[in-house]
C-alpha positions as CSV (number, residue, x, y, z in Angstrom):
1,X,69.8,63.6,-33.3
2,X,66.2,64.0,-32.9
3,X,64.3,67.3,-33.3
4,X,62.2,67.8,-29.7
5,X,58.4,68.6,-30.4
6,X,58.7,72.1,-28.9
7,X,60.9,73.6,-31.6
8,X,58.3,72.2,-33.8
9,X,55.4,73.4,-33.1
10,X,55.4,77.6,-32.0
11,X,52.6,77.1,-30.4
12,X,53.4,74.9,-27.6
13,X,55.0,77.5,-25.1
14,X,51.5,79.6,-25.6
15,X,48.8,76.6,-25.0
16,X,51.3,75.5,-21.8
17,X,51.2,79.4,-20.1
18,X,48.0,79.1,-20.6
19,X,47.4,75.5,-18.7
20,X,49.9,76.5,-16.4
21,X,47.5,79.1,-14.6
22,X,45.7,76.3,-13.0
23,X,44.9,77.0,-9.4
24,X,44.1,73.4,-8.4
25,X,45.8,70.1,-8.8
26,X,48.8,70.4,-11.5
27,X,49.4,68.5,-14.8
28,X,53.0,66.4,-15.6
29,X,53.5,66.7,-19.2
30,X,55.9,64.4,-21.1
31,X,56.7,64.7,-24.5
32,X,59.5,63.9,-26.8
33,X,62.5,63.0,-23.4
34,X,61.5,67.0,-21.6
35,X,59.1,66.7,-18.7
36,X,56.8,70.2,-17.8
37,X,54.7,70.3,-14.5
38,X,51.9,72.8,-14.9
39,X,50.4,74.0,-11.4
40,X,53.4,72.7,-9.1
41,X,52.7,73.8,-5.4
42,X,48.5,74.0,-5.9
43,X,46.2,71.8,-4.1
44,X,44.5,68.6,-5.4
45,X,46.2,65.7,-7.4
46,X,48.7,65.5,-10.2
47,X,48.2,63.7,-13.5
48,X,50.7,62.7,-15.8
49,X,50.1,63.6,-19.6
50,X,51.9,61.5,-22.0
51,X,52.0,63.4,-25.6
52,X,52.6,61.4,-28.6
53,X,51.9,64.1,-31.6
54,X,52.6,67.7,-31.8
55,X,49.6,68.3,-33.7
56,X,47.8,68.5,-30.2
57,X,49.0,71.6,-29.2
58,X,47.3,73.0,-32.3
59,X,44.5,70.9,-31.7
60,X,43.5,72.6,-28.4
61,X,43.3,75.6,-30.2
62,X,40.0,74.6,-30.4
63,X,39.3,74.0,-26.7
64,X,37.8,70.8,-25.5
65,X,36.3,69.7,-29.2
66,X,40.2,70.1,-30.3
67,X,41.5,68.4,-27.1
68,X,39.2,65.3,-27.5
69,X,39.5,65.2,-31.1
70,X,43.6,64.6,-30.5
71,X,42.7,61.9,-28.2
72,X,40.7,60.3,-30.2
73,X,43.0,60.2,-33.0
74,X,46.0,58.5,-30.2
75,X,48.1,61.8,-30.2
76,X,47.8,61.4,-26.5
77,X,47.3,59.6,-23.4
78,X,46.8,60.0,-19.8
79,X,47.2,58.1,-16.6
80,X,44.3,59.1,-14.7
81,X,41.6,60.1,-17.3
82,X,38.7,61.4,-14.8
83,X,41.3,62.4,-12.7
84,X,42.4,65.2,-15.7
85,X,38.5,66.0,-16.1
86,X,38.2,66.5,-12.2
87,X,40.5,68.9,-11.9
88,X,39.7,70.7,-15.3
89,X,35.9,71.6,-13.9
90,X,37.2,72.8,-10.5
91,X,39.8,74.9,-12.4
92,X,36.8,76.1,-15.3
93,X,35.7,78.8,-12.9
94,X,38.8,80.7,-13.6
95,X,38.6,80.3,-17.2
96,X,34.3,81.1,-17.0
97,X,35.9,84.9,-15.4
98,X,37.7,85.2,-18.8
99,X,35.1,84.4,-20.7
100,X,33.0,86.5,-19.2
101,X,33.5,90.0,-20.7
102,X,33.6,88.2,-24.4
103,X,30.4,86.6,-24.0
104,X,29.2,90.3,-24.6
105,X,29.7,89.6,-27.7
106,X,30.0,85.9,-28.6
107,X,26.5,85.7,-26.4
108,X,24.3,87.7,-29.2
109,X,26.1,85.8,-32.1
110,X,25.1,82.6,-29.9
111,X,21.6,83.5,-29.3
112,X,21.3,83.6,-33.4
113,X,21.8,80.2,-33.5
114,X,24.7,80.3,-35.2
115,X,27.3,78.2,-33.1
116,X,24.5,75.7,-31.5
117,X,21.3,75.8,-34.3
118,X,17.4,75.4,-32.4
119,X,16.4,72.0,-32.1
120,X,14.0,71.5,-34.8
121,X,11.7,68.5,-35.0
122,X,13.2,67.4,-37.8
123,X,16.9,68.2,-36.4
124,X,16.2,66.6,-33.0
125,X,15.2,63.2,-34.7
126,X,18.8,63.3,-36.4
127,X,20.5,64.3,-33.4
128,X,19.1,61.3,-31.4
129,X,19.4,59.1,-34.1
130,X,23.4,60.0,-34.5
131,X,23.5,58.6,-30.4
132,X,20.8,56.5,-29.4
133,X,20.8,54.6,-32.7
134,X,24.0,53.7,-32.8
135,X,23.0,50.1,-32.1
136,X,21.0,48.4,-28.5
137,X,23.8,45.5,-28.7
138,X,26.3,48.4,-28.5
139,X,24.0,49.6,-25.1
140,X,23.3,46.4,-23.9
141,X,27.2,45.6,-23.3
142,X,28.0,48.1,-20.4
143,X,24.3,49.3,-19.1
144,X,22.8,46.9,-16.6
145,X,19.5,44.5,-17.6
146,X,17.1,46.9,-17.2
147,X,18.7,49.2,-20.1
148,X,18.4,51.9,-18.0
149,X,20.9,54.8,-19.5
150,X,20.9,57.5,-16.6
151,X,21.8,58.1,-13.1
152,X,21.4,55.1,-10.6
153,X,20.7,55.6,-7.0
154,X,23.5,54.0,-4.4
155,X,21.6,53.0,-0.9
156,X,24.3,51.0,0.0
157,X,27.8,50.8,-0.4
158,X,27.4,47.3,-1.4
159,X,25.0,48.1,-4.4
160,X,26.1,47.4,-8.2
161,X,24.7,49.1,-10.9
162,X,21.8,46.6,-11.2
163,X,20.6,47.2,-8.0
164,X,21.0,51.0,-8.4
165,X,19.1,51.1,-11.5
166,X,16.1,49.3,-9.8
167,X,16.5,52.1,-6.8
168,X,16.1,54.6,-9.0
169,X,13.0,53.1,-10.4
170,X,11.5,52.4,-7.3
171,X,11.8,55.9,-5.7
172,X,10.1,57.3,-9.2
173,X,7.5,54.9,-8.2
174,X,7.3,55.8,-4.8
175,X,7.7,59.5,-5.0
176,X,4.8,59.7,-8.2
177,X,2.8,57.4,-5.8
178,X,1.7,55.5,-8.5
179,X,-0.9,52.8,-8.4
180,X,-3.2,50.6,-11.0
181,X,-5.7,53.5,-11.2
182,X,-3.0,55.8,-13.0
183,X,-2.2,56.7,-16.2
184,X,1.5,57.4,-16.5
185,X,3.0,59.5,-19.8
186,X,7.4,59.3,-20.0
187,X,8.9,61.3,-22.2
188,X,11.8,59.8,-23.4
189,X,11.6,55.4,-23.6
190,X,14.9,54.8,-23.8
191,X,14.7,51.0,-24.1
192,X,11.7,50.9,-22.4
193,X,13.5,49.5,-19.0
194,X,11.9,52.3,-16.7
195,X,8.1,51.6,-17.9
196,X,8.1,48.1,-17.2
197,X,9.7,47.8,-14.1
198,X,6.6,50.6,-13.5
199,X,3.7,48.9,-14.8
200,X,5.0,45.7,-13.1
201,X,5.9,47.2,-9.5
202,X,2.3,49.1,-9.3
203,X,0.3,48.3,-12.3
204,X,-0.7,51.8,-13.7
205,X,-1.0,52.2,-17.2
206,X,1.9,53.7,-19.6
207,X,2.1,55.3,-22.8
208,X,5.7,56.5,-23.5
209,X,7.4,57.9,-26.3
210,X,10.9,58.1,-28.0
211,X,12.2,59.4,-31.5
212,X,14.7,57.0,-31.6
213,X,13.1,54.5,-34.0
214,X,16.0,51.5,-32.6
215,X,15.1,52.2,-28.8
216,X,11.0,52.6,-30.1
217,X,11.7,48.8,-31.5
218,X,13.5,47.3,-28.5
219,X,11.3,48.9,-26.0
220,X,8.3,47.6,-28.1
221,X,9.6,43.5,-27.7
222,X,10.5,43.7,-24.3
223,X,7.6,45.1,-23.1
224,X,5.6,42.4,-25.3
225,X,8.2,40.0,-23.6
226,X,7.2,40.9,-20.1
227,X,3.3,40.4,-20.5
228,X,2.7,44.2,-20.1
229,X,0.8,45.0,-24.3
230,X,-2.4,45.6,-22.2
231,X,-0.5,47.9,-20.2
232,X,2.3,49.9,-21.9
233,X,1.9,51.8,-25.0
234,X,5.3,52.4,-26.9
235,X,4.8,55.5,-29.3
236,X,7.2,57.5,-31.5
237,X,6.2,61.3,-31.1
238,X,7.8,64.6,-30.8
239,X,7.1,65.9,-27.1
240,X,5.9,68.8,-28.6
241,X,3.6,67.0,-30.4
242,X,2.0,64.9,-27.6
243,X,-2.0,65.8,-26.8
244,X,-4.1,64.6,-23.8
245,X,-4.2,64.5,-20.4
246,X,-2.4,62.2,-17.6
247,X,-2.3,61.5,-14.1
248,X,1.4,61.5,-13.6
249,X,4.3,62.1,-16.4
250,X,8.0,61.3,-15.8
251,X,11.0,62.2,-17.5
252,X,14.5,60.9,-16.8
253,X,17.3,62.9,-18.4
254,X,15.5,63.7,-21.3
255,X,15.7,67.7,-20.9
256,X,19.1,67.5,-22.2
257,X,18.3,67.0,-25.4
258,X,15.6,69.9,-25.9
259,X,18.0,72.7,-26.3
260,X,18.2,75.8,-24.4
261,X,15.9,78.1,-26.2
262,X,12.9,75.6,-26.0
263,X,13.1,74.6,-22.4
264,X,10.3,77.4,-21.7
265,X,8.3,75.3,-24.2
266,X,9.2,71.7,-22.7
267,X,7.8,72.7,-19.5
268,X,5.0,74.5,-20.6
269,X,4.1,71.1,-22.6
270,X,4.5,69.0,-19.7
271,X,2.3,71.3,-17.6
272,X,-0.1,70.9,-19.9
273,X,-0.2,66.9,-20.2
274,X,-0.8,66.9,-16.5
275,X,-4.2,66.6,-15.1
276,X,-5.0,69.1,-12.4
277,X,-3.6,67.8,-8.9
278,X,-1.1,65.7,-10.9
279,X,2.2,65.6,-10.6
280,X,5.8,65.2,-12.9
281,X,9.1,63.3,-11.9
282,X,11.9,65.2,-14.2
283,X,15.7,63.7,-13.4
284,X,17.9,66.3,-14.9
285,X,21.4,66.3,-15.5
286,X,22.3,69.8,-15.0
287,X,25.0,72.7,-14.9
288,X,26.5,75.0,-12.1
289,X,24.4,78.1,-12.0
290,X,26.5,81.0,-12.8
291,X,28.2,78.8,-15.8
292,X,25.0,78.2,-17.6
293,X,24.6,81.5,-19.8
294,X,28.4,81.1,-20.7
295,X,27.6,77.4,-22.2
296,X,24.3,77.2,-23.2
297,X,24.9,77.9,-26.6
298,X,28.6,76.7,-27.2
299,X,30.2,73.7,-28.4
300,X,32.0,71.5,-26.3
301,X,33.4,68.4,-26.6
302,X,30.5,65.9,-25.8
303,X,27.6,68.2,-27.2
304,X,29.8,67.8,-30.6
305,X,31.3,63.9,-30.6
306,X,28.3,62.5,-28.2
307,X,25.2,64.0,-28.1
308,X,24.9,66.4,-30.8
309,X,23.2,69.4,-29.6
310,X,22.9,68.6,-26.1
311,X,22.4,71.2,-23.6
312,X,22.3,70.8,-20.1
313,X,20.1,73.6,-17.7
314,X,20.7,74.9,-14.3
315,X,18.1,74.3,-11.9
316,X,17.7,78.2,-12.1
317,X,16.8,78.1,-15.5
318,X,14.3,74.7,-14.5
319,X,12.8,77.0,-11.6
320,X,12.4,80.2,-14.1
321,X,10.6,78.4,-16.1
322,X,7.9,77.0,-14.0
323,X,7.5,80.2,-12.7
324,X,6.8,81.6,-16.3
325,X,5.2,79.2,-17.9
326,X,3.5,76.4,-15.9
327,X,1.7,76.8,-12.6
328,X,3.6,73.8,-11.5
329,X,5.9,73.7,-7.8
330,X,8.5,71.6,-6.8
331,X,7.2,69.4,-4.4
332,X,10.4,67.9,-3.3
333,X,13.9,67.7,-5.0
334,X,17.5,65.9,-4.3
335,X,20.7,66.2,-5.6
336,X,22.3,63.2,-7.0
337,X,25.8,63.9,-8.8
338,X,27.6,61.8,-6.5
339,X,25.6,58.9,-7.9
340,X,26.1,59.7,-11.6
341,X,29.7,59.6,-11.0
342,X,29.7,56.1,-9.2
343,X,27.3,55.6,-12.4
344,X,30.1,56.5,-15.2
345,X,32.6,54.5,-13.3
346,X,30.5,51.3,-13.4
347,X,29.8,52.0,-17.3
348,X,33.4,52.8,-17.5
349,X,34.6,49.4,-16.0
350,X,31.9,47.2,-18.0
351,X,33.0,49.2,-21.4
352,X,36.6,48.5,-20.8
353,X,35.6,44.5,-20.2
354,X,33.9,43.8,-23.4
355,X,36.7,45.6,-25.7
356,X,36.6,42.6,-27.6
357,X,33.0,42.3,-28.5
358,X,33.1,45.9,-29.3
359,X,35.7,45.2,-31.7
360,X,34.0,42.5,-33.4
361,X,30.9,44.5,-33.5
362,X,32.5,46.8,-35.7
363,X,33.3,49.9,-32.9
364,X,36.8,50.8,-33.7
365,X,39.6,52.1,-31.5
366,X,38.5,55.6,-32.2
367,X,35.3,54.9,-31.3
368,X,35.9,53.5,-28.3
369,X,38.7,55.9,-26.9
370,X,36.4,58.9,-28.0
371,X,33.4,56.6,-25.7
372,X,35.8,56.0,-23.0
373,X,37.1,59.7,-23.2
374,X,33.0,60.9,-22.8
375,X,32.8,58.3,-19.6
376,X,35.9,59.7,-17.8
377,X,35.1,63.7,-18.0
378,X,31.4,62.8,-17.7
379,X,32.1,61.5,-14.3
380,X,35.1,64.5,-14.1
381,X,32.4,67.0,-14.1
382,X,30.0,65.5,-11.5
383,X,33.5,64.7,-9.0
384,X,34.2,68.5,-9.6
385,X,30.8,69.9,-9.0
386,X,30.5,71.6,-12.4
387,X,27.8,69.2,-13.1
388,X,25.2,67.8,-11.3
389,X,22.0,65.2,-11.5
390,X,19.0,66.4,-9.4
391,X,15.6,64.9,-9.4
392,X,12.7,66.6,-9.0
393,X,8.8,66.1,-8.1
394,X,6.5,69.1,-9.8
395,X,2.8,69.1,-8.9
396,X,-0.1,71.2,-10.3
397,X,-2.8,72.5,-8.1
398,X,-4.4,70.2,-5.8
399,X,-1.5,67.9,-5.3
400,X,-1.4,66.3,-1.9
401,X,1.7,64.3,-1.2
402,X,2.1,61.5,0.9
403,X,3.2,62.5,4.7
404,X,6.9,61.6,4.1
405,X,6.7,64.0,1.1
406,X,4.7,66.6,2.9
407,X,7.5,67.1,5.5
408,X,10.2,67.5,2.6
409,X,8.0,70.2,1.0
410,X,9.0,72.8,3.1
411,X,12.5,71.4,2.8
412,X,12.4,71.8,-1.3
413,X,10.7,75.2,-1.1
414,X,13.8,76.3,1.0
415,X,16.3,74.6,-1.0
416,X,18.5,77.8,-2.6
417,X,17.8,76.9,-6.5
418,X,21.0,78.6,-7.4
419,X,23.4,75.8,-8.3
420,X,23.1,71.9,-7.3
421,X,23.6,71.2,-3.7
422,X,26.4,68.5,-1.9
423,X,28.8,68.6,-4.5
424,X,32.0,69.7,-3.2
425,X,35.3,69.4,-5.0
426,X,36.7,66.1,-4.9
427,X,40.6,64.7,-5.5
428,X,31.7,65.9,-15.0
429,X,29.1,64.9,-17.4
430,X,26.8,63.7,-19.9
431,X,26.0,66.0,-21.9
């Protein structure tokens, strides 16, 4: 007769009291013939956990780096993967009131740079190396044609991915009111998707940078490709490092990667790149408020496997530091989780379709169920409301925005900038 997986492994019973204090939606675990629901009788939908190795239970030990880990590795599966990541952020407030009296003492150790170390020049080229260079043709399968590897905008029901990307574009267009007399700076390329569609849609000049030497190359043909040489400047320097002075600057979902202790620094920078009565476009994926100080500094799953040292701020933190540092305001902002999530799920479904080509490519099955693992509670955490996407416009002094912009000026500067707004829980994210 065979030995069930509980007797095995002492601490199972623990890790399940724990899981079983859930407050919404409940979890149907299945492993070796015994069934356990965790949460029966709360609110929100039920997922079915299917467990294929005891060595998970140990595993999640080490929280949601242990968790994915045992995924990766095919110790489990799950029938509704963003469904599980859904209802783990809109159960994470409970766990954030636990964690609250030991962050007096894990937040010093933190703030040493032990657990998450400052993102150094140097270091920051390696971390984006270790993600963005992990091939274009691996990028070019599941993003749309313009490349573009952030947040679309949905007008319509009816819109695909393509046609959210080129929203997206067009209201950073729109919004910067850019025209042929501007001189535009991006930080952060990507595969140069966002400054072409740019310089083609209202002919201002470009110079953007990346320290991703395989996005620096790309961006570089395609922008030779599209005419747009005279035009488009494709450099490879630290933000930090950037001098001059610019009519507008953008940067889409970039901020994540600076690391909490220099976002002060980031926005002082970008201040200073601005010409005065200029203006800056940031899209920021961001976190809930009062969760920020408790993960700022820790290790999670997808600043360890994806995006090594990634850290996402709260628009708290965004406002606290244009009010130290820069004499920048926000001009207008909106909240666009919903879209990031609709976002995921299209990369989602256009990963899952080219499984084949990944695996002739060279990108494993670990690979790929670690990728499709970051997709799912990506998109968990923006249906949950832990996470957010928000874009913002930031002017200097003497900034005068269009009429349609003026009106939602008064809007922004009323806007409570203590955690994203419109995200409700439904039944999370890069970074």
């Amino acid at each position: 007769m065979r030995t069930r997986v509980a007797r095995l492994n002492p601490v199972r019973p623990g890790v399940l009291r724990f899981l079983n204090g859930i407050d919404y939606g409940s979890i149907r675990i299945h492993e070796d013939g015994r069934v356990d629901l965790l949460g029966e009788g709360n609110p929100g939908p039920t997922v079915d956990v299917t467990v294929h190795s005891a060595r998970l239970w140990t595993r999640m030990l080490r929280g949601s780096t242990g968790m994915a880990e045992s995924y990766i590795l095919g110790e489990w599966d799950c029938d509704d993967l963003v469904g599980l990541a859904t209802l783990a952020g809109n159960n994470l407030e409970g766990l954030d009131r636990v964690r609250r009296p030991l962050h007096q003492v894990t937040g010093p150790i933190q703030r040493l740079g032990l657990t998450m170390p400052r993102t150094t020049r140097s270091r920051g080229k390696s971390q984006i190396a270790a993600h963005y260079d992990l091939g274009n043709e691996l990028f070019s399968l599941f993003l749309d044609p313009s490349m573009n590897y952030s947040s679309g905008i949905y007008c319509d029901p009816e819109d695909d991915l393509e046609a959210a990307q080129i929203n997206k574009m067009n209201r950073i267009a729109d919004r910067l009111e850019l025209g042929p007399g501007d001189h535009l700076l991006e930080i952060g390329t990507g595969w140069g998707g966002l400054a072409v569609h740019l310089a083609e849609r209202t002919g201002c000049r470009i110079t953007t940078t990346t320290i991703s030497k395989e996005q620096a190359e790309l961006a570089r043909r395609r922008v030779e490709d599209a005419g747009l040489s005279d035009r488009i400047e494709v450099i490879e320097t630290d933000y930090r490092d950037l001098t001059g002075t610019y009519d507008r600057l953008v940067s889409v979902e970039m901020i994540e990667a600076v690391g909490w202790k220099d976002f002060p620094t980031y926005f002082r920078k970008c201040c200073s790149l601005i010409k005065p009565g200029g203006a800056m476009l940031l899209q920021a994926i961001v976190i809930d408020d009062d969760a920020y100080e408790l993960e700022k500094a820790s290790r999670s799953f997808i600043s360890h496997f994806i995006f090594p040292g990634g850290c996402l701020p709260s628009v708290a933190e965004i406002s606290r530091c244009l009010d130290i540092g820069t004499d920048m305001r926000t001009v207008w902002v909106d909240e666009i989780g919903d879209d990031y999530a609709r976002t995921l799920a299209d990369w989602r479904d256009r990963f899952l379709a080219v499984t084949d080509r990944l695996e002739a490519l060279g990108y494993d099955r670990r690979f790929r169920r670690m990728w499709v693992l970051y997709m799912c509670f990506a998109e968990g955490g923006f249906r949950s409301g832990r996470n957010s996407d928000v874009q913002m416009l930031l002017a200097r002094p003497g900034f005068t925005p269009a009429a349609d912009q003026a009106d939602q000026a008064g809007q922004a500067a009323d806007l409570p900038l203590t955690q994203p707004a419109g995200n409700a829980p439904a039944g999370t994210s890069p970074a």
